[in-house]
C-alpha positions, 0 to 999 in steps of 0.5 A: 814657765815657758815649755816645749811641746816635749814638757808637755808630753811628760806632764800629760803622761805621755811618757809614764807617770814616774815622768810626769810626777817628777816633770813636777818636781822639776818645774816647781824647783825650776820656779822657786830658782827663778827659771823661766824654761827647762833645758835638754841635759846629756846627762845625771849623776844622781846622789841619793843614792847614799842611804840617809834614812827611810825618807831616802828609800821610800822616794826611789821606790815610789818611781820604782813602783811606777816604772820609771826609767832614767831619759839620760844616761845617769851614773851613781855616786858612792852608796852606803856599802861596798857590794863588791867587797861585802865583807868590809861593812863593819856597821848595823846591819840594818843600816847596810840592808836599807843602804844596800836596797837603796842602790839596787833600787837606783839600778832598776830604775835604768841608773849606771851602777857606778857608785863612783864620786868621780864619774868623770873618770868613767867611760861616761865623762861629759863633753865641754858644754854639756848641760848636766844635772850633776849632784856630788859637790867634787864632781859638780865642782869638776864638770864645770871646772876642769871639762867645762861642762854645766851644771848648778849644784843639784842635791838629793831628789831634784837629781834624779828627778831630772834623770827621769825627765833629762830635763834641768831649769835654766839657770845659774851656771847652764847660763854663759853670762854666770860663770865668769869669774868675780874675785881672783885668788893670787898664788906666787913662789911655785914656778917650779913646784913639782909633781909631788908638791902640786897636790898640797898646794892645789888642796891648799888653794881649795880650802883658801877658795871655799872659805873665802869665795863661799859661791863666788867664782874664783880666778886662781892664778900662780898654780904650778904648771905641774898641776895636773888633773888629779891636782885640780881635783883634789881642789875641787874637793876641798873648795866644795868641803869648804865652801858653797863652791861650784866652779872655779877657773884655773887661769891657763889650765882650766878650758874656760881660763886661757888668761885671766881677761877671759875668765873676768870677762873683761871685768875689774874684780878684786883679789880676795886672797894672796898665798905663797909658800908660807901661808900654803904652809899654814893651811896645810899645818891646820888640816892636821889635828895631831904633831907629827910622830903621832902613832897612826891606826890607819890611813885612807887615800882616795877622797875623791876616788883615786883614778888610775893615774894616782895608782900609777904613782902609787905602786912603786912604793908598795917597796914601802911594804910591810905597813906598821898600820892599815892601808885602805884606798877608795876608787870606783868599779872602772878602776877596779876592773883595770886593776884586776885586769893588769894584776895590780889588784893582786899587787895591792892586795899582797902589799896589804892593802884594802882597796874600797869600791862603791862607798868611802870610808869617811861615809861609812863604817869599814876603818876597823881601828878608829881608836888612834889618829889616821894620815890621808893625803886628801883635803877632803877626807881630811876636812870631814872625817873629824866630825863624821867619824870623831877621829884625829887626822895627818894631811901630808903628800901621797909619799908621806902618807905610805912613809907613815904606813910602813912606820905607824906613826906620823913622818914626813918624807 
């Protein structure tokens, strides 16, 4: 392992011993993914911070109890509970407490307390270029995609350890050479998809990606140019659900992708995939486990974090109001803070809706009727929610999920 005079500072201490206990930390997942240096990183996103039991707390509190300080600027990913909003947690109260503990410990150790699963949202989003030791599968996914930032997909412990160090091994999608693409996806029939069809087609795209590409790099070709940021988003979720996704490239959208030469680097790959409108059609149709006409006990938006773009488009149809069944959209701090700012927060209240911050609702216990089927309009939410929370789920657009709200049964707009 090749370190810098900065490396050696932190392994000798010069730097506290939180430092230099997690430099090891780093060095040893550095050996064991075969990198023979550390790099500088801008910045971390830290996972962990989702209560996972004991083992989760007791790891933060030993850098807590050292005094340790994160070396970058580092944001938090969604916690256990809403601590905005309290009241809203519906689970063991225990399990809140620890949840709760495990957030507030981050915090000490000098992390943003943004508890967003989108900190690209934030004030703190990266720069093209930016080496970064991201955990969170949608906002790994998104950094390298959409900004064209880099980062491997750093999991639980190793992110924060990186925090505390601003250091991350040299390897894998840090390097150039391992970020081209290495099959292609082919899209066709969606010149001129609009807005409100983009976003299925982009999370159908996703989930084809994930389970076909498992790690590969795609190159997806065909997205309509409607496809906007939070489309390409909502794909990166659903690929990184899916699949071992960490990037993909969005030929003539994505900053690494103007055509597809650059993208393959020049090389010959294969096509693994061909989708037009019917087989987008399917995939959707399997997301859903239950007919439509469905009787629904809720719905849940904002899988990822809604941004304040898509309560753009959501408060016109707040007209929809009153709903048959409850509301609940999950976003972070930055966007709350604008809503109660500009007054929509008061709007969205009115209209009965619940807007989570800090946590999802496919992670933790706040839906208070999970008896019947719930509508999202997120592949992501809809991927996982079946097994996290053993309930039926309606995939459909943002339209159709607020259609269904005011009715209380599954209808399509």
């Amino acid at each position: 392992m090749e370190l810098t005079q900065t490396d050696s500072d932190i392994l000798a201490g010069r730097q506290g011993r939180a430092a230099a206990d997690a430099l090891g930390l780093v060095l040893r997942f550095a050996e064991a993914v075969g990198a023979e240096r550390l790099l500088p990183c801008a910045s971390a996103h830290v996972d962990g911070c989702l209560y996972h039991g004991q083992a989760s707390l007791d790891f933060v509190e030993r850098f807590v109890a050292l005094d340790g300080r994160v070396k970058v600027p580092t944001t938090l990913n969604v916690g256990s509970v809403d601590l905005i909003h309290p009241d809203l947690f519906i689970g063991d109260a225990a399990l809140g407490a620890a949840g709760k503990r495990l957030m507030e410990a981050h915090v000490e150790l000098g992390c943003i307390p943004s508890f967003t699963c989108a900190p690209y949202q934030t004030l703190f989003r990266p720069n093209f270029g930016d080496q970064l030791a991201w955990a969170e599968s949608n906002a790994i996914v998104f950094a390298n995609s959409v900004i064209g930032a880099r980062t491997n997909r750093y999991g639980d412990f190793i992110d924060l350890a990186c925090a505390l160090t601003g250091r991350v091994p040299d390897y894998g999608l840090h390097r150039s050479e391992n970020r081209r693409a290495r099959v292609i996806v082919e899209l066709s029939g969606f010149e001129t998809a609009g807005p409100d069809q983009a976003g299925g087609i982009a999370v159908a795209a996703g989930l084809i990606v994930g389970k076909e590409c498992g790690d590969t790099i795609a190159a997806i070709t065909g997205l309509p140019a409607s496809t906007s940021e939070d489309d390409l988003k909502a794909l990166g979720a659903a690929a990184a659900s899916s699949g071992s996704v960490a990037m993909f490239h969005a030929v003539g959208l994505t900053p690494e992708a103007p055509d597809l030469l650059t993208a393959t680097g020049g090389a010959n790959v294969p096509v693994v995939a061909r989708l037009g409108p019917a087989e987008i059609s399917g995939i959707l149709a399997r997301l859903c486990t239950v007919p439509d006409g469905t009787a629904l006990t809720a719905v849940a938006l904002g899988t990822p974090h809604f941004s304040l773009s898509e309560f753009d488009r959501l408060m016109p149809m707040l007209d929809l109001a009153p709903f048959a069944v409850p509301v609940y959209i999950n976003t972070g701090r930055h966007e709350w803070q604008r809503l109660e700012a500009d007054e929509r927060a008061a709007k969205l209240e009115a209209a009965g809706v619940t807007v989570v911050v800090d946590t999802c609702t496919y992670v933790t216990s706040i839906i208070r009727d999970l008896s019947g089927a719930v509508m999202t309009n997120s592949g992501k939410w809809a991927y996982y929610a079946p097994g996290n929370l053993g309930i039926d789920v309606a995939f459909g657009t943002l339209a159709d999920t607020l259609l269904s709200a005011r009715a209380g049964r599954v209808v399509r707009a």
